[in-house]
N, C-alpha and C positions, 0 to 999 in steps of 0.2 A: 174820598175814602169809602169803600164799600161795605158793608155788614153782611157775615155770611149767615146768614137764616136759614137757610133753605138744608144745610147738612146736621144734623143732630149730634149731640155731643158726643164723647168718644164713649163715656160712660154710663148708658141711661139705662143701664139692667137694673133687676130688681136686687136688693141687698142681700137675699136669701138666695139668690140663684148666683150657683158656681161654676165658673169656666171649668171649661173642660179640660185636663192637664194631660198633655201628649205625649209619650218618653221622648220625640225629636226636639220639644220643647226645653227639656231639665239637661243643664248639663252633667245632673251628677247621674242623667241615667245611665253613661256606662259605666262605673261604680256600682253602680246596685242591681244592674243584672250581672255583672263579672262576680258580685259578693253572692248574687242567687245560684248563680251557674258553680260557681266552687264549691257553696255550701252540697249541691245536690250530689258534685262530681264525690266530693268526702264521703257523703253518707252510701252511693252506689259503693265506691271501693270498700269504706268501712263494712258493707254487706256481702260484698263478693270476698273480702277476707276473710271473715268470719265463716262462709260457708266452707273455705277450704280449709283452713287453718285450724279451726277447733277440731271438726270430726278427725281430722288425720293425726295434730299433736294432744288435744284434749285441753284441758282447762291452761296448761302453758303457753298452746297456740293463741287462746281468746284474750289472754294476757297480754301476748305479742303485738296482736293486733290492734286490739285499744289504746297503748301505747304508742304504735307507730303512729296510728290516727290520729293521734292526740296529740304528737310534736312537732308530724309534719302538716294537719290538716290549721290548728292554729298558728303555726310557725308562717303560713304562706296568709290566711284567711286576716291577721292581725296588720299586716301592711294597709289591706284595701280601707280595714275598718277605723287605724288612723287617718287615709285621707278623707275619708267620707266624714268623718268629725270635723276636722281641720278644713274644709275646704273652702270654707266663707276667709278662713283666716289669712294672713299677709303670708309671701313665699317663704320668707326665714322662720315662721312659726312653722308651718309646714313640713321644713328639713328638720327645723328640730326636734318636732314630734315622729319626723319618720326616723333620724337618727335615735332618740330617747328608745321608740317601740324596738330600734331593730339591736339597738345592745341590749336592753331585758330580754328579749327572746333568744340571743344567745346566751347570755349570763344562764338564763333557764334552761335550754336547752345542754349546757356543758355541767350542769347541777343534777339535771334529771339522771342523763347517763351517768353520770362517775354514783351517783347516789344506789342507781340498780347495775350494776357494773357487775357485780358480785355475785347479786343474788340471782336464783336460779328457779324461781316462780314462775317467769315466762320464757317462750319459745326465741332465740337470738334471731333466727332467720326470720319468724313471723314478721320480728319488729323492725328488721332490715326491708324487708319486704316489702313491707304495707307503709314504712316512713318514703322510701324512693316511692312507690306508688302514690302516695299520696301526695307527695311534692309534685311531681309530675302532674298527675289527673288535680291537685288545685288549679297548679297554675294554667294548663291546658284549658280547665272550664273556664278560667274568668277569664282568659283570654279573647272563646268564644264569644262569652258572654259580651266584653265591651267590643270586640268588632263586629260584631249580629246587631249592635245597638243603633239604629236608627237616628242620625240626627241632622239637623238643620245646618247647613252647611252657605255663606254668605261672601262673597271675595267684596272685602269692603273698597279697595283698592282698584277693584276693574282690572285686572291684569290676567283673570282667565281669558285663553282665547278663544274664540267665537266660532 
């Protein structure tokens, strides 16, 4: 039997000193750039609706607009931020936190509207506007975002061909 001496342990860094952590490394990094690329995509629209929407309708349109932002930029934003919680967790915790998230955001979402349905504070179109926009440009960003995500890729199997 031989004794390997000659290679040095796998671990012999110093206790203070941190590896270096790669996004191809984490697999929740497309997660968290899809959650960063949304978040931006939200706040660009939230600003390009504001610019148009207030000057043109006045305090109804910035109404509209925070509103749309608000139902559709969390409506799309609260899916990514259940799995990033859940993701250490087993697949049926998973469904059922994505099921749980996705009935409160509509329970909420059929609350909001019928709750300002009436009232006439904000601009209708603004907040038709800027909620399809903001569906759209979430989902579009973190879409980006997890396919621009760089990661480690392994065929444990052998079965790429060559």
């Amino acid at each position: 039997m031989s004794v390997n001496d000659e290679n040095p342990p796998a671990d012999d860094s110093a206790p203070d000193e941190q590896a270096v952590k790669h996004e191809w490394d984490d697999p929740a990094a497309p997660l968290w750039n899809g959650l960063k690329y949304g978040v931006t995509g939200l706040g660009v629209l939230l600003v390009a609706g504001l610019l148009i929407f207030w000057p043109w309708k006045g305090t109804p349109g910035l109404w509209g607009v925070l509103i749309g932002a608000g139902i559709g930029g969390t409506f799309i934003l609260i899916t990514v931020i259940t799995i990033l919680l859940t993701r250490t967790a087993p697949p049926t915790v998973v469904m059922g936190a994505l099921m749980g998230s996705y009935l409160v955001k509509v329970v909420a979402a059929i609350a909001v509207t019928a709750l300002i349905k009436d009232m006439d504070f904000y601009h209708k179109g603004a907040l038709a506007t800027t909620l399809i926009g903001a569906i759209i440009a979430v989902l579009g960003a973190e879409l980006w975002g997890v396919m621009s995500t760089r990661q480690t890729y392994t065929d444990s199997n052998g079965t790429t061909a060559q």
